[in-house]
MDTraj code that builds the backbone (N, CA, C; nanometers):
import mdtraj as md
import numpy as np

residues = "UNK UNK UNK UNK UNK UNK UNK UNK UNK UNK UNK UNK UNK UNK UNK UNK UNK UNK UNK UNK UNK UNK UNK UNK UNK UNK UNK UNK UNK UNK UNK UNK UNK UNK UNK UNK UNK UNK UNK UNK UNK UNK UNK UNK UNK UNK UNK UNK UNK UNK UNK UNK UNK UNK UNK UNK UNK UNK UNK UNK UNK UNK UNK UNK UNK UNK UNK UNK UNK UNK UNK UNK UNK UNK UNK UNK UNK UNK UNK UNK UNK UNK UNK UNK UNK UNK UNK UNK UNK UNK UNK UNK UNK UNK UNK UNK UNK UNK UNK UNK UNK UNK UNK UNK UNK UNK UNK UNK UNK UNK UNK UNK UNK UNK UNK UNK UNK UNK UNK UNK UNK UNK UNK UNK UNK UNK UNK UNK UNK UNK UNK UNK UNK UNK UNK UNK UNK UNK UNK UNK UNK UNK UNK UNK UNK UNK UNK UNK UNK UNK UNK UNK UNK UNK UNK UNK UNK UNK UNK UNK UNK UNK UNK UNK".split()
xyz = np.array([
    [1.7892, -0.4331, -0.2014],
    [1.7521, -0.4491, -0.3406],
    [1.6167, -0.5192, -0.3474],
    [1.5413, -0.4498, -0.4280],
    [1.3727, -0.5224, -0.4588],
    [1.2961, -0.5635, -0.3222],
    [1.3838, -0.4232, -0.2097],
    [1.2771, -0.4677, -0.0667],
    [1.3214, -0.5688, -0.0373],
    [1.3826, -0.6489, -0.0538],
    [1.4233, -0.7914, 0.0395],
    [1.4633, -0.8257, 0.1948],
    [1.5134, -0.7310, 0.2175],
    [1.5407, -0.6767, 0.3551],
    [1.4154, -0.6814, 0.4205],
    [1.3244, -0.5824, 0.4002],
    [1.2314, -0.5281, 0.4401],
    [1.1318, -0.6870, 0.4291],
    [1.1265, -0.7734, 0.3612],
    [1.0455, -0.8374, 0.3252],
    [1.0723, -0.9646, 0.4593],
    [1.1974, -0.9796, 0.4485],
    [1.2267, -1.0599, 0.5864],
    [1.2274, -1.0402, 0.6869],
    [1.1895, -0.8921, 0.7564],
    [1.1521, -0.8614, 0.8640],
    [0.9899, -0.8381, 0.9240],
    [0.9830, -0.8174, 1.0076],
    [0.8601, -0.7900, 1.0756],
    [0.9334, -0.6385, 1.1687],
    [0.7533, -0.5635, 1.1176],
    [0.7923, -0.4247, 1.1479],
    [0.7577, -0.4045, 1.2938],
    [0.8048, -0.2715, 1.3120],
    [0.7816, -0.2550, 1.5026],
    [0.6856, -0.1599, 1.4789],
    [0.5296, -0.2307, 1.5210],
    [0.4433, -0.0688, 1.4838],
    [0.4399, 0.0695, 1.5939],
    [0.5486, 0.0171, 1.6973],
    [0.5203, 0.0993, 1.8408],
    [0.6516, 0.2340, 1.7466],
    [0.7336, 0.1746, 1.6683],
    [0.8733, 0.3218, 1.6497],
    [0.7549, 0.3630, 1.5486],
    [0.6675, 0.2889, 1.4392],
    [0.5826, 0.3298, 1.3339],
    [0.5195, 0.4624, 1.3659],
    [0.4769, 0.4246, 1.5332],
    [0.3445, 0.5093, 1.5478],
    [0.4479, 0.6292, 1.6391],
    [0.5474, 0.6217, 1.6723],
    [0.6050, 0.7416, 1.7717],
    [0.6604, 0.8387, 1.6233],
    [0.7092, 0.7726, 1.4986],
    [0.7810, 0.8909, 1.4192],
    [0.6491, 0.9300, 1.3315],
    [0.5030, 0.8446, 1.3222],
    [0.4079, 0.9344, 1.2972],
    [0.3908, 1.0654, 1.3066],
    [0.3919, 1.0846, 1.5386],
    [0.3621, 1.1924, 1.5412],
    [0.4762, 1.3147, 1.4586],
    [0.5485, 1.3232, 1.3398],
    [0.6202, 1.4163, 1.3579],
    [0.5380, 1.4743, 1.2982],
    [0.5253, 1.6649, 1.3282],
    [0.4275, 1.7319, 1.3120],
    [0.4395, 1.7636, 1.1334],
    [0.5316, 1.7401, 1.0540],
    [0.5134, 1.7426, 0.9234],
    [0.3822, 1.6718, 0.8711],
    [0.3442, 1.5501, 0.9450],
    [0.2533, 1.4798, 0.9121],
    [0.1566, 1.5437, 0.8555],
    [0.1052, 1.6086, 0.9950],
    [-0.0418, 1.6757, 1.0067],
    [-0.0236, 1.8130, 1.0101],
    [0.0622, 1.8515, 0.9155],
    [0.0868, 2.0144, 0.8333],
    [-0.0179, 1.9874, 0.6803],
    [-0.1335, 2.0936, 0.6659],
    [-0.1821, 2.0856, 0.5755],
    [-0.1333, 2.0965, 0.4057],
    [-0.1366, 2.0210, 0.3285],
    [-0.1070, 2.0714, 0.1980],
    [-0.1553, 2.2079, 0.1223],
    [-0.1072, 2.2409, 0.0597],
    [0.0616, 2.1853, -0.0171],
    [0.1613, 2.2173, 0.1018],
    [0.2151, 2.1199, 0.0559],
    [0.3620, 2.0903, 0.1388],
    [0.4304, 1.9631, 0.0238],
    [0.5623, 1.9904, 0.0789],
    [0.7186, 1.9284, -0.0014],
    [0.8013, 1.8978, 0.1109],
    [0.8553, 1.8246, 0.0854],
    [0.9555, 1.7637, 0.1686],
    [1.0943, 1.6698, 0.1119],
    [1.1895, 1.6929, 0.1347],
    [1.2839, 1.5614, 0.1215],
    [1.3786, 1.5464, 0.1927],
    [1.4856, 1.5005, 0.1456],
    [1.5915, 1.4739, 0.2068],
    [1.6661, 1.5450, 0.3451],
    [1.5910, 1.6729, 0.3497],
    [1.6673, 1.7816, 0.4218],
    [1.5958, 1.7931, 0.5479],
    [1.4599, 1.7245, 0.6115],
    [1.3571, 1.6467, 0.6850],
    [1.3252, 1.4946, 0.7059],
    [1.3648, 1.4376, 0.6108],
    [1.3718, 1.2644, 0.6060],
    [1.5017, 1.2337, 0.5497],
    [1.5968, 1.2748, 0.5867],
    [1.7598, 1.2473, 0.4912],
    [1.8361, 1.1517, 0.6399],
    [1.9269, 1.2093, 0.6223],
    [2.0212, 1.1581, 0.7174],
    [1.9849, 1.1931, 0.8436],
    [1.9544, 1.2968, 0.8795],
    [1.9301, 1.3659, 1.0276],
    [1.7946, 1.2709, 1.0875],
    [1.6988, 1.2448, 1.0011],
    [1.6239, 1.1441, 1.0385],
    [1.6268, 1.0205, 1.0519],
    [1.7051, 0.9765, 0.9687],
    [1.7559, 0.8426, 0.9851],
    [1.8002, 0.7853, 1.0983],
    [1.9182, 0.9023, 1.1610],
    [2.0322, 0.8659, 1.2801],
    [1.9207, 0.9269, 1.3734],
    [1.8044, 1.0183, 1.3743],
    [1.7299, 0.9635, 1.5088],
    [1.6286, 0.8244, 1.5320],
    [1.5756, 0.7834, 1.3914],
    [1.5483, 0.6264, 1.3697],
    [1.5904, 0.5589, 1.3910],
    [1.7558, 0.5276, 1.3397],
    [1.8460, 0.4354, 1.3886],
    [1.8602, 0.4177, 1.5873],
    [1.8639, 0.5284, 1.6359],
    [1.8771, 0.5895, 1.7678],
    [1.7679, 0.5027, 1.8321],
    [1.5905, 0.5170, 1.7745],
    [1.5113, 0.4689, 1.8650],
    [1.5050, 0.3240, 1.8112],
    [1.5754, 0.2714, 1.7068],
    [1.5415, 0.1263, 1.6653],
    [1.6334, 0.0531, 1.7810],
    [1.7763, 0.1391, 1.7710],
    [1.8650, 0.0126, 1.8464],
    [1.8099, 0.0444, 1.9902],
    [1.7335, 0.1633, 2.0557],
    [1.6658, 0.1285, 2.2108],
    [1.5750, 0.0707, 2.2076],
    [1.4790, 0.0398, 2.0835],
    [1.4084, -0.0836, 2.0621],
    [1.4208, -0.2050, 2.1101],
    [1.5130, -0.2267, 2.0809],
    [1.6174, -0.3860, 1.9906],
    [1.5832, -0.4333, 1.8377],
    [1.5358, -0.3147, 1.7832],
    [1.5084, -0.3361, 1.6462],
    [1.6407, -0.3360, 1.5475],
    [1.6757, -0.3993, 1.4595],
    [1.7770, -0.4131, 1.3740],
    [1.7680, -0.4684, 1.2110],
    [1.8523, -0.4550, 1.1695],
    [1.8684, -0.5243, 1.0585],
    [1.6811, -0.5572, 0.9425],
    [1.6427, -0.6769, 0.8927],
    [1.5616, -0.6881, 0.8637],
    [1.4515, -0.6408, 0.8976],
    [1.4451, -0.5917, 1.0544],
    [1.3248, -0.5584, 1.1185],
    [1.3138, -0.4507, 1.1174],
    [1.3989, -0.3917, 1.0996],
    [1.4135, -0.2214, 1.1221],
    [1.3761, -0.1743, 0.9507],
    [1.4344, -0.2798, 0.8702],
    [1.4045, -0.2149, 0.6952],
    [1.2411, -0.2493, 0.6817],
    [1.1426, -0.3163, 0.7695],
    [1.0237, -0.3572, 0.7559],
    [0.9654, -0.2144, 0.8506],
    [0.9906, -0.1992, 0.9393],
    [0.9563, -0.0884, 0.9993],
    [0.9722, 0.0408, 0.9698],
    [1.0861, 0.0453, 0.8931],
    [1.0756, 0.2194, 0.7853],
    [1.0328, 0.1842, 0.6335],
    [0.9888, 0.0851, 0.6069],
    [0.8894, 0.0866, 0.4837],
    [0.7801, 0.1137, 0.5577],
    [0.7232, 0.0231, 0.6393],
    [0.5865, 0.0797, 0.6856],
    [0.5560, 0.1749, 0.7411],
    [0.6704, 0.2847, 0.8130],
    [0.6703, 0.4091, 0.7809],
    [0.6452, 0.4880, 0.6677],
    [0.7239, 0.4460, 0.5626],
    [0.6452, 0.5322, 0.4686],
    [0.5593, 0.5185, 0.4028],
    [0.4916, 0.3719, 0.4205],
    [0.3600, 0.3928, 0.3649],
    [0.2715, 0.3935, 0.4243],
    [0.2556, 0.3976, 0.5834],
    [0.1658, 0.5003, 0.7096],
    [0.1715, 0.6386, 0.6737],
    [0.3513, 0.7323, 0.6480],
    [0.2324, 0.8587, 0.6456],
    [0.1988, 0.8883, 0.4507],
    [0.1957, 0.7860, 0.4007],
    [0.0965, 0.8136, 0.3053],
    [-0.0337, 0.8025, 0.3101],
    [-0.0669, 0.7278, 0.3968],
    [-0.2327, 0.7076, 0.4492],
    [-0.2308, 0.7776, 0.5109],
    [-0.1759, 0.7695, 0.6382],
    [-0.2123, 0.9623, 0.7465],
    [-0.2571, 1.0269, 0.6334],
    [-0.1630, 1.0700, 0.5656],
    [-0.1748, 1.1867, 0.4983],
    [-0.3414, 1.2087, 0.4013],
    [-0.3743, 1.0964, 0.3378],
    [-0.4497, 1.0528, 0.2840],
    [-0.5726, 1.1145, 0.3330],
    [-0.5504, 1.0176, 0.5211],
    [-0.6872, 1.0099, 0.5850],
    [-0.6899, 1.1566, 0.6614],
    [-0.6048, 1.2396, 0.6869],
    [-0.6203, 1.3875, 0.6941],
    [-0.6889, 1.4747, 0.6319],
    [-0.6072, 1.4614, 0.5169],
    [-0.6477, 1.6060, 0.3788],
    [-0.7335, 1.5321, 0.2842],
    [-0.7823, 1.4527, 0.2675],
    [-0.8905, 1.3841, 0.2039],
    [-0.9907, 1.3748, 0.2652],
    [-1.1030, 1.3550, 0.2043],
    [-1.2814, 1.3447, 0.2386],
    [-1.2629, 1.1454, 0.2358],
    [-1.1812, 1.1048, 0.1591],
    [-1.1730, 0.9886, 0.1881],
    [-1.0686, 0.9110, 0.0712],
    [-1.0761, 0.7854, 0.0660],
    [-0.9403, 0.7313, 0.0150],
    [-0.9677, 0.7413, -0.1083],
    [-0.8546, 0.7936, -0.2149],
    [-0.9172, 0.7891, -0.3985],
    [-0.9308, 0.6289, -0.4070],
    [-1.0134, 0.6234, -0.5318],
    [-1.0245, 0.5317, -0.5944],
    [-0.9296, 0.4301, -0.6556],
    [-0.8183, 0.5272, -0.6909],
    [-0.7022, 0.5059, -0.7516],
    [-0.5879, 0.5798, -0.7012],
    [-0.4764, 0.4894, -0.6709],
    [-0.3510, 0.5392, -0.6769],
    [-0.2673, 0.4978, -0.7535],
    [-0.1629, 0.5925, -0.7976],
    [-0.0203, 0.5405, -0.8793],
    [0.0674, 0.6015, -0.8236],
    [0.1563, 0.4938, -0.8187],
    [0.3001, 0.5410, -0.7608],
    [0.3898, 0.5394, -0.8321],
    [0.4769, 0.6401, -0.8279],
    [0.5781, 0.6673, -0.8835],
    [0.7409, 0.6683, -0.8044],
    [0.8276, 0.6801, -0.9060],
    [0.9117, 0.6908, -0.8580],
    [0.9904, 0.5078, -0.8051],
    [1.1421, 0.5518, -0.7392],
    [1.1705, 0.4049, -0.7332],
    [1.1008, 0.3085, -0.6116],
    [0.9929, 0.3918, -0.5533],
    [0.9178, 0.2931, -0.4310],
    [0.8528, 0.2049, -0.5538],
    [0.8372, 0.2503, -0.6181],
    [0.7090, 0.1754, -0.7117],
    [0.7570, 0.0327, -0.7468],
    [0.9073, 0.0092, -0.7718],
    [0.9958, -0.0622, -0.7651],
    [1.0327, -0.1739, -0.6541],
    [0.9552, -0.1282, -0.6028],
    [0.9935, -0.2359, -0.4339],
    [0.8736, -0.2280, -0.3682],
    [0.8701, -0.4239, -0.3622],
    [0.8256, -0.5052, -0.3625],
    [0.7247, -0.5083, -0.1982],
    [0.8471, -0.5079, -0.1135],
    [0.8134, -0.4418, -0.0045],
    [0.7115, -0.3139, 0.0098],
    [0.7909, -0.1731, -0.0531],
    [0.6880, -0.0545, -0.0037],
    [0.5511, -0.1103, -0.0392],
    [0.5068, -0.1608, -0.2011],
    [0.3692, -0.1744, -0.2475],
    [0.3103, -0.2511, -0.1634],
    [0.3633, -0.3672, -0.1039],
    [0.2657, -0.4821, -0.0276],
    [0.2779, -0.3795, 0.1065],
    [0.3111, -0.2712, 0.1440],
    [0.2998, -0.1746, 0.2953],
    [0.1978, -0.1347, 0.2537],
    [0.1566, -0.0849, 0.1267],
    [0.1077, 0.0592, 0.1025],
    [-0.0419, -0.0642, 0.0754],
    [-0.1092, -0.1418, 0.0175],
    [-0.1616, -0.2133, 0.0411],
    [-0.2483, -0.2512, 0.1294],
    [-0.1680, -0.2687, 0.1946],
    [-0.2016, -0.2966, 0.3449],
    [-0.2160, -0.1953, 0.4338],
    [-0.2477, -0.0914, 0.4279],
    [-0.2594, 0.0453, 0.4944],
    [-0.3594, 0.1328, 0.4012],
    [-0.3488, 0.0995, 0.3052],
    [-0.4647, 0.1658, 0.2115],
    [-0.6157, 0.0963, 0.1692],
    [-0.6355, -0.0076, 0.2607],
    [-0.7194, -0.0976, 0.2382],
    [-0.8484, 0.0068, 0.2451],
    [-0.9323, -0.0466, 0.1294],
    [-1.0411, 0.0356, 0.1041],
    [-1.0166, 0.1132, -0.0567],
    [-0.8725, 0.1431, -0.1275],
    [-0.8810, 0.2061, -0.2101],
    [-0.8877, 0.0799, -0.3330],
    [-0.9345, 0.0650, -0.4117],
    [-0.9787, 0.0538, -0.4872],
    [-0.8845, -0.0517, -0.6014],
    [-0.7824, 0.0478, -0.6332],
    [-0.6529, 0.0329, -0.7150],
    [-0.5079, 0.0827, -0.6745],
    [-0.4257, 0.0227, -0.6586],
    [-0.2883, 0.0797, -0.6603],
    [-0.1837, 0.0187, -0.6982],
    [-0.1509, 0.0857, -0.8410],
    [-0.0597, 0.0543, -0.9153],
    [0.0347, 0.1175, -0.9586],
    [0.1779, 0.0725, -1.0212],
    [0.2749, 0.1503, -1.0707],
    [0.2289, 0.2225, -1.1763],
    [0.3321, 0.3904, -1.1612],
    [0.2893, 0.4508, -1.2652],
    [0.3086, 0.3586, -1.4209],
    [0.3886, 0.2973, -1.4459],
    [0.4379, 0.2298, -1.5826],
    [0.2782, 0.1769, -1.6315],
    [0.1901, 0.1220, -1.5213],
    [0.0991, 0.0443, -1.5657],
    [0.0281, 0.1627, -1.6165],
    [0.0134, 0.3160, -1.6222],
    [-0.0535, 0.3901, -1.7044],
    [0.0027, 0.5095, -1.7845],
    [0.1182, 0.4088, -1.8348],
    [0.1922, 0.4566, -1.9183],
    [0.3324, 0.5961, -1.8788],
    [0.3512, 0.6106, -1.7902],
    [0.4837, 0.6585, -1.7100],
    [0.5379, 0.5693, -1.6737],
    [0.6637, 0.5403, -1.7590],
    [0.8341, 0.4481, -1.7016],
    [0.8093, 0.5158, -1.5711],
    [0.8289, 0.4214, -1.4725],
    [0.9045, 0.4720, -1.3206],
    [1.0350, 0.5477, -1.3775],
    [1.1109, 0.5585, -1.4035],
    [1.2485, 0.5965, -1.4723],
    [1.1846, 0.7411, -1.5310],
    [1.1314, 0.7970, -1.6034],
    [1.0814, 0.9221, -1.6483],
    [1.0383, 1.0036, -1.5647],
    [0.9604, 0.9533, -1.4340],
    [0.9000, 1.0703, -1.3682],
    [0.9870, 1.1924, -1.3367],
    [1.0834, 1.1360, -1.2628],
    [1.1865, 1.2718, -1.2177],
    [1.2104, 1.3687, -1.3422],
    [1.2794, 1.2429, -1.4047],
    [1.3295, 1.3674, -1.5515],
    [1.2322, 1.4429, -1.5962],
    [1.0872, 1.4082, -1.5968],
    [0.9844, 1.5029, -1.6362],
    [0.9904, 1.6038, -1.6262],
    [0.9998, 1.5840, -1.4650],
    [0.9580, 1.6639, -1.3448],
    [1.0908, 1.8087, -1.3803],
    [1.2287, 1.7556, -1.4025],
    [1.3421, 1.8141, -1.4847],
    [1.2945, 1.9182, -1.5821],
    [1.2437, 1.8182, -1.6644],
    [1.2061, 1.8991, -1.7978],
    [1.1122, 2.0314, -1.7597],
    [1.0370, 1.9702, -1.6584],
    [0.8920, 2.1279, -1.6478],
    [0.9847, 2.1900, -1.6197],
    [1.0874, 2.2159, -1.4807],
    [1.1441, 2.3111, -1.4214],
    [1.2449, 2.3832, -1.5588],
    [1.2608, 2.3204, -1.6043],
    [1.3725, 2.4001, -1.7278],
    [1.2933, 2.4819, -1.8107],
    [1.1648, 2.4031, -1.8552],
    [1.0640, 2.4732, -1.9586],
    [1.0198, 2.6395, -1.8665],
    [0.9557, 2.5901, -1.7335],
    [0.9813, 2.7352, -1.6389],
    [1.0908, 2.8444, -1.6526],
    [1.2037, 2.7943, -1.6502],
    [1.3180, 2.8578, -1.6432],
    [1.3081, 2.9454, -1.7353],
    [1.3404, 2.8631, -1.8413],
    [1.3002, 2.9162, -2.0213],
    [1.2292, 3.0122, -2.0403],
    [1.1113, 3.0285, -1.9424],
    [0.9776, 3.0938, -1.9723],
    [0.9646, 3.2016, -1.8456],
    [1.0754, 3.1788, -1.7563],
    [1.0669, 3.2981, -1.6690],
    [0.9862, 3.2810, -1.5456],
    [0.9299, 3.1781, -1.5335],
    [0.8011, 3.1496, -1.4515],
    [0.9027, 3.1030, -1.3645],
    [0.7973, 3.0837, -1.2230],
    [0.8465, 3.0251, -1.1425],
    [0.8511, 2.8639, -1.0997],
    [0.9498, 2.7875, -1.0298],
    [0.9545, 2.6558, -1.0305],
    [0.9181, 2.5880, -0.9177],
    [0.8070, 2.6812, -0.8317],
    [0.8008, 2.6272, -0.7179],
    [0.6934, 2.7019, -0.6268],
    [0.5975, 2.6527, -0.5859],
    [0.5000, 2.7183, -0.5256],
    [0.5009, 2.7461, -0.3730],
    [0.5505, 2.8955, -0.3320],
    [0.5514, 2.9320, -0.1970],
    [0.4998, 2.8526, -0.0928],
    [0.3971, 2.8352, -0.1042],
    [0.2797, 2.7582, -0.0106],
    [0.3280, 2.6296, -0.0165],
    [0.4034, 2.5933, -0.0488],
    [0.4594, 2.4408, -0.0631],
    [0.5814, 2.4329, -0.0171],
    [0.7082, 2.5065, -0.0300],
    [0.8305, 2.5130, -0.0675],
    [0.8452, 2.5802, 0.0894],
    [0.7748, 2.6729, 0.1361],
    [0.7790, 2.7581, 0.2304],
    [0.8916, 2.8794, 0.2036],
    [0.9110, 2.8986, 0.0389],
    [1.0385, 3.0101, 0.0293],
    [0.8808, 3.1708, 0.0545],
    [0.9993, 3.2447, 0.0987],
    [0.9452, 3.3972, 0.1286],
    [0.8113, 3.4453, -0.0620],
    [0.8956, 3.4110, -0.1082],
    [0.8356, 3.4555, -0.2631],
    [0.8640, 3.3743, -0.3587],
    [0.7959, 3.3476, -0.4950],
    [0.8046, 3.2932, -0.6029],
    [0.9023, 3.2854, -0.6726],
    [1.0357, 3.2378, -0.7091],
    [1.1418, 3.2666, -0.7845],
    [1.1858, 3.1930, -0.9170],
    [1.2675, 3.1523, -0.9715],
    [1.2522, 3.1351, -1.1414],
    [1.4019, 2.9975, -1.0664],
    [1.3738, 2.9237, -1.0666],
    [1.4573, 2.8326, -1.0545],
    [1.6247, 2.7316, -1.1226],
    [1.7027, 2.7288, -1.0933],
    [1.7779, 2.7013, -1.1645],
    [1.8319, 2.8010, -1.2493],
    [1.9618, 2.8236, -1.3647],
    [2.0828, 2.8917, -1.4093],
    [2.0969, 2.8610, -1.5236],
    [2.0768, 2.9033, -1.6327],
    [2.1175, 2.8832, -1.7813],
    [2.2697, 2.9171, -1.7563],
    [2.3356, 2.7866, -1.8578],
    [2.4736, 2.7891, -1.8712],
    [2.4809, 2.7938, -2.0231],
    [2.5531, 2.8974, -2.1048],
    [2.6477, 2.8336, -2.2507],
    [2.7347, 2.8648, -2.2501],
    [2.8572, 2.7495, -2.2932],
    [2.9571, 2.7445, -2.2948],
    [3.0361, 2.8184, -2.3653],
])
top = md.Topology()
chain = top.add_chain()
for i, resn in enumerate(residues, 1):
    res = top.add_residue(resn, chain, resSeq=i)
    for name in ("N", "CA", "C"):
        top.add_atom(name, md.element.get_by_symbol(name[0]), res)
traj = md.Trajectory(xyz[None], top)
Protein backbone atom coordinates (compact mmCIF):
# COMPACT_ATOMS: atom_id res chain seq x y z
CA UNK A 1 0.00 0.00 0.00
CA UNK A 2 1.34 3.66 -1.07
CA UNK A 3 4.78 1.71 -2.08
CA UNK A 4 5.79 1.16 1.44
CA UNK A 5 7.29 -2.02 0.90
CA UNK A 6 9.19 -0.89 -1.86
CA UNK A 7 10.22 2.22 0.05
CA UNK A 8 11.96 0.11 2.80
CA UNK A 9 13.95 -1.78 0.64
CA UNK A 10 16.97 -1.29 -1.38
CA UNK A 11 16.82 -2.54 -4.95
CA UNK A 12 19.15 -5.25 -6.58
CA UNK A 13 20.28 -3.40 -9.79
CA UNK A 14 22.16 -6.74 -11.00
CA UNK A 15 18.08 -8.83 -11.31
CA UNK A 16 17.15 -4.86 -12.65
CA UNK A 17 19.58 -5.13 -15.39
CA UNK A 18 19.24 -9.16 -16.30
CA UNK A 19 15.07 -8.75 -16.74
CA UNK A 20 16.00 -5.52 -18.81
CA UNK A 21 17.39 -7.61 -21.37
CA UNK A 22 13.88 -9.08 -22.12
CA UNK A 23 13.62 -8.54 -25.80
CA UNK A 24 10.07 -6.78 -25.42
CA UNK A 25 12.17 -3.96 -24.28
CA UNK A 26 13.93 -3.16 -27.40
CA UNK A 27 10.85 -4.18 -29.78
CA UNK A 28 10.07 -0.94 -31.59
CA UNK A 29 6.74 0.91 -31.04
CA UNK A 30 3.80 0.66 -31.23
CA UNK A 31 3.68 -2.09 -29.04
CA UNK A 32 1.13 -3.16 -25.93
CA UNK A 33 1.68 -5.30 -23.41
CA UNK A 34 0.14 -6.61 -20.09
CA UNK A 35 -0.59 -9.00 -17.92
CA UNK A 36 -0.23 -11.94 -20.34
CA UNK A 37 3.92 -10.91 -20.63
CA UNK A 38 4.36 -9.18 -17.16
CA UNK A 39 1.41 -11.14 -15.19
CA UNK A 40 2.04 -14.07 -13.24
CA UNK A 41 4.35 -16.07 -15.57
CA UNK A 42 6.75 -13.21 -15.02
CA UNK A 43 6.52 -12.75 -11.72
CA UNK A 44 7.28 -16.60 -10.72
CA UNK A 45 10.42 -16.23 -13.03
CA UNK A 46 11.32 -12.91 -10.84
CA UNK A 47 10.43 -14.45 -7.78
CA UNK A 48 12.78 -17.55 -9.08
CA UNK A 49 15.88 -15.16 -9.72
CA UNK A 50 15.18 -12.94 -6.50
CA UNK A 51 15.19 -15.93 -4.04
CA UNK A 52 18.78 -17.19 -6.06
CA UNK A 53 19.64 -13.72 -5.33
CA UNK A 54 18.86 -13.69 -1.67
CA UNK A 55 16.59 -10.96 -2.54
CA UNK A 56 13.23 -10.90 -0.57
CA UNK A 57 10.59 -9.20 0.91
CA UNK A 58 11.21 -5.27 0.99
CA UNK A 59 14.10 -5.63 -1.31
CA UNK A 60 12.64 -7.46 -3.89
CA UNK A 61 9.32 -4.78 -3.90
CA UNK A 62 12.28 -1.98 -4.40
CA UNK A 63 13.75 -3.95 -7.15
CA UNK A 64 10.50 -4.54 -9.29
CA UNK A 65 9.54 -0.91 -8.90
CA UNK A 66 12.79 0.00 -10.28
CA UNK A 67 12.09 -2.33 -12.84
CA UNK A 68 9.41 -0.66 -13.98
CA UNK A 69 10.55 2.48 -14.03
CA UNK A 70 13.99 1.34 -15.95
CA UNK A 71 12.05 0.01 -18.81
CA UNK A 72 10.25 3.23 -18.97
CA UNK A 73 13.48 5.03 -19.57
CA UNK A 74 14.94 2.15 -21.80
CA UNK A 75 12.12 2.63 -23.57
CA UNK A 76 12.32 6.36 -23.60
CA UNK A 77 16.10 6.32 -24.38
CA UNK A 78 15.46 3.85 -27.44
CA UNK A 79 12.48 5.23 -29.44
CA UNK A 80 13.09 8.80 -28.56
CA UNK A 81 15.59 11.47 -30.01
CA UNK A 82 15.68 12.27 -26.34
CA UNK A 83 13.83 12.60 -22.95
CA UNK A 84 10.28 14.79 -23.27
CA UNK A 85 10.09 17.66 -21.44
CA UNK A 86 7.19 16.46 -19.69
CA UNK A 87 5.78 13.41 -18.39
CA UNK A 88 2.39 12.33 -16.83
CA UNK A 89 1.59 9.34 -15.39
CA UNK A 90 -1.26 7.70 -15.20
CA UNK A 91 -2.93 5.11 -13.88
CA UNK A 92 -2.50 3.52 -10.17
CA UNK A 93 1.58 3.83 -10.41
CA UNK A 94 0.86 7.44 -10.27
CA UNK A 95 -0.40 6.59 -6.83
CA UNK A 96 2.73 5.17 -5.37
CA UNK A 97 5.01 6.85 -3.77
CA UNK A 98 7.70 4.50 -4.46
CA UNK A 99 7.22 4.02 -8.47
CA UNK A 100 7.39 8.19 -8.83
CA UNK A 101 10.60 8.64 -6.62
CA UNK A 102 12.03 5.32 -9.26
CA UNK A 103 10.86 7.05 -12.18
CA UNK A 104 12.65 10.28 -10.99
CA UNK A 105 15.50 8.97 -10.50
CA UNK A 106 15.96 7.26 -13.83
CA UNK A 107 14.49 10.03 -15.78
CA UNK A 108 16.87 12.58 -14.63
CA UNK A 109 17.16 15.20 -17.26
CA UNK A 110 13.31 15.42 -17.97
CA UNK A 111 12.12 18.35 -17.01
CA UNK A 112 8.63 17.54 -15.28
CA UNK A 113 6.94 14.48 -14.02
CA UNK A 114 3.78 14.53 -12.69
CA UNK A 115 0.46 12.80 -11.97
CA UNK A 116 -2.05 12.85 -14.53
CA UNK A 117 -4.68 14.54 -11.82
CA UNK A 118 -2.16 17.47 -11.74
CA UNK A 119 -3.46 18.19 -15.48
CA UNK A 120 -6.67 17.55 -14.89
CA UNK A 121 -7.22 13.51 -15.38
CA UNK A 122 -8.41 11.73 -11.90
CA UNK A 123 -5.87 8.79 -11.87
CA UNK A 124 -9.30 6.87 -11.36
CA UNK A 125 -10.75 8.00 -14.98
CA UNK A 126 -8.02 7.02 -17.19
CA UNK A 127 -8.99 3.37 -17.69
CA UNK A 128 -12.67 4.09 -17.81
CA UNK A 129 -11.87 6.57 -20.58
CA UNK A 130 -9.92 4.39 -22.20
CA UNK A 131 -13.55 2.02 -21.73
CA UNK A 132 -15.53 4.62 -23.04
CA UNK A 133 -13.34 5.10 -26.55
CA UNK A 134 -13.47 1.28 -27.06
CA UNK A 135 -17.38 1.26 -26.74
CA UNK A 136 -17.75 4.60 -28.76
CA UNK A 137 -15.57 2.28 -31.53
CA UNK A 138 -17.79 -0.49 -31.07
CA UNK A 139 -20.84 1.77 -31.59
CA UNK A 140 -19.25 3.12 -34.66
CA UNK A 141 -17.96 -0.10 -36.13
CA UNK A 142 -14.37 0.94 -36.08
CA UNK A 143 -11.81 -0.85 -34.83
CA UNK A 144 -10.41 -1.01 -31.08
CA UNK A 145 -7.04 -1.76 -31.60
CA UNK A 146 -4.17 -1.15 -33.83
CA UNK A 147 -2.51 -4.29 -35.56
CA UNK A 148 0.95 -2.93 -35.31
CA UNK A 149 0.52 -2.75 -31.66
CA UNK A 150 -1.74 -5.59 -30.59
CA UNK A 151 0.14 -7.93 -33.06
CA UNK A 152 -3.60 -9.39 -34.06
CA UNK A 153 -3.47 -10.71 -37.94
CA UNK A 154 -6.13 -7.72 -38.88
CA UNK A 155 -8.15 -4.83 -37.52
CA UNK A 156 -11.32 -5.99 -35.69
CA UNK A 157 -14.33 -4.10 -33.94
CA UNK A 158 -13.85 -5.02 -30.33
CA UNK A 159 -16.05 -6.13 -27.66
CA UNK A 160 -20.20 -7.43 -27.89
CA UNK A 161 -23.28 -5.35 -27.58
CA UNK A 162 -25.63 -6.97 -25.09
CA UNK A 163 -29.69 -6.00 -24.60
CA UNK A 164 -31.45 -7.59 -22.37
Amino acid sequence: RDGRLALAGRADPRLVARWLRDPFIRRRPPKSTGRERYGEPFFRRALADATAAGVSGPDLAATLTDYVAATVAENYRRHLPGLPDEIIIGGGGADNPALMAALRKVLVGTTRIRRCAEAGWPVKAIEPAAFALLAWCRLRGRPGHLPATTGARRAVRCGAIWQP
